[in-house]
C-alpha positions in Angstrom: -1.0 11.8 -1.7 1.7 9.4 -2.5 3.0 8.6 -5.5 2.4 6.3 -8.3 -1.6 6.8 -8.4 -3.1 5.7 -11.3 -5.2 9.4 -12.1 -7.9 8.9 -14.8 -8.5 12.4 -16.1 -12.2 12.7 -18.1 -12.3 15.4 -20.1 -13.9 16.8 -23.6 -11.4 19.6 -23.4 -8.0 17.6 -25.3 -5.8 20.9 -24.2 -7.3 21.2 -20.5 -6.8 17.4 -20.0 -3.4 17.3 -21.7 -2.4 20.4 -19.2 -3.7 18.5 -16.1 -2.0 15.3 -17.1 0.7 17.0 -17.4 0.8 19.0 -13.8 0.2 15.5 -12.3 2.7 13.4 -13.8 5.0 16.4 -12.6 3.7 15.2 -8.8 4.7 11.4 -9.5 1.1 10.7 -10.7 0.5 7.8 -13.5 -1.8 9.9 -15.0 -4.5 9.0 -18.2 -7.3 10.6 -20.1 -10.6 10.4 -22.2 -13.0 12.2 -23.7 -16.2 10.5 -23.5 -18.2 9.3 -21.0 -18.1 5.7 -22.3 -14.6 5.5 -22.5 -14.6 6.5 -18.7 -17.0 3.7 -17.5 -14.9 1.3 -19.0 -11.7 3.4 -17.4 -12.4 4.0 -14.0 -11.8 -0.1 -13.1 -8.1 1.0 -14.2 -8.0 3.9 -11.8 -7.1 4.8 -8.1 -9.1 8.1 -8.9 -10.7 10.0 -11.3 -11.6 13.7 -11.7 -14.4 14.5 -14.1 -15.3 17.1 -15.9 -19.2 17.4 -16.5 -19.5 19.0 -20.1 -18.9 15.6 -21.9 -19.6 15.0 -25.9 -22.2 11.6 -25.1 -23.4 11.4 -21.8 -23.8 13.8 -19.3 -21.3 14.0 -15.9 -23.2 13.3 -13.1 -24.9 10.5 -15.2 -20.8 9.3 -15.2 -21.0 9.9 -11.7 -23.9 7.9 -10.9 -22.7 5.3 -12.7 -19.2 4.5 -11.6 -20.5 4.9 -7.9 -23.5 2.1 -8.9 -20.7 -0.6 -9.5 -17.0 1.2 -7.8 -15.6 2.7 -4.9 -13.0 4.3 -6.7 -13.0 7.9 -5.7 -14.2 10.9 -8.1 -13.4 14.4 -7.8 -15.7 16.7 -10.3 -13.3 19.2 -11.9 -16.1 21.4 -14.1 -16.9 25.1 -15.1 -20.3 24.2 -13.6 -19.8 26.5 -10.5 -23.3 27.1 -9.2 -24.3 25.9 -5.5 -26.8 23.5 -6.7 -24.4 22.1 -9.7 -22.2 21.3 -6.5 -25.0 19.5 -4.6 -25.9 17.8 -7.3 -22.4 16.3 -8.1 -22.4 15.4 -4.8 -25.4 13.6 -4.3 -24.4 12.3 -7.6 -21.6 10.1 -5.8 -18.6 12.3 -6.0 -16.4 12.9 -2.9 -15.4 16.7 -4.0 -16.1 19.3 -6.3 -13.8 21.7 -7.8 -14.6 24.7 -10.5 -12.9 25.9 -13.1 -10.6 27.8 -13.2 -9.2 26.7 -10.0 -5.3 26.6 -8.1 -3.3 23.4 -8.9 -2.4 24.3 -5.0 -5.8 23.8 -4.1 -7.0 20.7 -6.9 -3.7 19.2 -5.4 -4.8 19.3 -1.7 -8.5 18.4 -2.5 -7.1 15.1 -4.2 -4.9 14.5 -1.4 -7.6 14.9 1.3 -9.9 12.8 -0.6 -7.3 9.8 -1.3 -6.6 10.1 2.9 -10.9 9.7 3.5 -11.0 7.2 0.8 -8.2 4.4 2.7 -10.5 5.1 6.3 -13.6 3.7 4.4 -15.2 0.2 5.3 -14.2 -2.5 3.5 -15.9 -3.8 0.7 -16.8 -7.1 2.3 -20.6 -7.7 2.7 -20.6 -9.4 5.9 -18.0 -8.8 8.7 -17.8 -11.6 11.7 -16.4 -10.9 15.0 -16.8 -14.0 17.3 -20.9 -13.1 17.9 -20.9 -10.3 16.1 -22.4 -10.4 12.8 -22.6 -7.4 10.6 -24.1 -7.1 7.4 -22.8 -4.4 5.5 -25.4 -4.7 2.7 -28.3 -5.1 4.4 -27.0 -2.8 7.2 -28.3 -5.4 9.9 -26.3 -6.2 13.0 -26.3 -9.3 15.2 -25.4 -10.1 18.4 -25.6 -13.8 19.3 -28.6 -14.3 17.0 -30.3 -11.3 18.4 -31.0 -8.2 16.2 -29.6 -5.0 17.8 -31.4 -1.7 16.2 -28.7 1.3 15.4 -29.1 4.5 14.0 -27.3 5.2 10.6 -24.6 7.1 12.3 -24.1 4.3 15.1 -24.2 1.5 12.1 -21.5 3.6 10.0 -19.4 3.7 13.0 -19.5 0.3 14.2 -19.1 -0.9 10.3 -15.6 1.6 9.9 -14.3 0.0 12.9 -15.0 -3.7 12.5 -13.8 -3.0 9.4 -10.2 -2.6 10.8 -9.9 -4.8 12.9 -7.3 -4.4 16.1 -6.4 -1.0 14.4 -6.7 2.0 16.9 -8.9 4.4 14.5 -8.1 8.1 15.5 -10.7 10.2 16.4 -10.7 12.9 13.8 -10.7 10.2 11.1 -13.7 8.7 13.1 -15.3 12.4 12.6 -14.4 12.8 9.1 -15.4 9.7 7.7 -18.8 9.0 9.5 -19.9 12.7 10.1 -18.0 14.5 7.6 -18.6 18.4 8.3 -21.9 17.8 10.7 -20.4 16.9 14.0 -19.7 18.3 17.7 -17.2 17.7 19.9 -18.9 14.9 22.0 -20.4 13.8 19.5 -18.0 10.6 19.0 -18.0 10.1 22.3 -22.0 10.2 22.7 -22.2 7.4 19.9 -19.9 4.9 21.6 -21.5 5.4 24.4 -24.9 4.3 23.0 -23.1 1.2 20.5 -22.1 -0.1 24.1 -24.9 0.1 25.2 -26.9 -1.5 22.4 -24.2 -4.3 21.9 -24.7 -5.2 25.6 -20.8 -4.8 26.7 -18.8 -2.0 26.7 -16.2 -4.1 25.6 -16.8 -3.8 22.3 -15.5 -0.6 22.1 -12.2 0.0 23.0 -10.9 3.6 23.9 -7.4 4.2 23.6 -7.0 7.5 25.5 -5.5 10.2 23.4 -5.4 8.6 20.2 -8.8 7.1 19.2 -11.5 3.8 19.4 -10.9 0.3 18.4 -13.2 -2.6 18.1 -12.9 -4.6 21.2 -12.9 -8.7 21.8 -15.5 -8.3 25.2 
């Protein structure tokens, strides 16, 4: 993770937080902290991440959670002694890209932020509508048209096709293409068996550029 990240540290415990801070100021972070759940949905806009702990005095984490993810894409690790397998899925479905418990390695809370900062600059771009001569995307509305004309995608095809238009005449690699549409849930082919079918839906294989031995780019057919 490079340096310089503004770290926004949210936790009730003042000598845990003040320890962290510490550790990641050592790694060239700018790092901050609160206490209070309030103080962190004002925060957050401030922040390149944040890592929350759950066990706040006022409102409870994943209600943070929830909340930041409602209005920012600003990426949230939970840090919490909360270690049970449905506390995890919870925080997860809550909004937050990782979940660490306490007591943890710095090793490992170091990696984690540094694998979540890599997903996070791979993610489609915030813009609602992306245009590529007849292509229309909607990113809100998830709706995709092709010279006027509807064209019906799976979730998984629509991610895709968004995380590339999104970077335009950038060659996307193929195990960022995995990571940040299918996460943990994919095969090998299975890349491969999605551009296939966007091709085929967008009526020209041309909108998918392969670029053998590196990854996929979104094509001007």
């Amino acid at each position: 993770m490079p340096s310089g990240r503004r770290v926004l540290v949210v936790d009730a415990d003042t000598a845990g937080a003040e320890s962290l801070l510490t550790q990641l100021r050592r790694h060239g972070h700018e790092a901050f902290a609160v206490r209070r759940g309030e103080a962190a949905l004002r925060a957050h806009e401030d922040a390149d991440l944040v890592l929350l702990d759950l066990e706040l005095p006022d409102l409870d984490g994943l209600e943070v959670c929830r909340a930041v993810r409602a209005v920012s894409r600003v990426p949230v690790i939970i840090v919490t002694a909360r270690a049970s397998e449905l506390d995890c899925v919870l925080g997860l479905q809550a909004g937050a890209d990782d979940y660490v418990a306490k007591p943890y390695g710095l090793r490992e809370l170091m990696a984690r932020i540094e694998a979540v900062m890599r997903r996070a600059a791979w993610q489609p771009a915030a813009a609602r509508e992306i245009r590529r001569g007849p292509l229309h995307i909607d990113v809100g509305s998830r709706e995709v048209l092709v010279d006027g004309e509807e064209v019906a995608l799976t979730r998984k095809e629509f991610d895709l096709l968004c995380l590339l238009a999104s970077h335009p005449d950038t060659v996307i690699p193929r195990k960022q293409l995995l990571q940040q549409v299918w996460g943990d849930s994919w095969s090998r082919r299975t890349v491969d068996t999605h551009v296939s079918s966007l091709r085929g839906k967008l009526g020209d294989s041309g909108w998918i550029v392969t670029v053998r031995g590196v990854g996929f780019m979104l094509g001007r057919p």
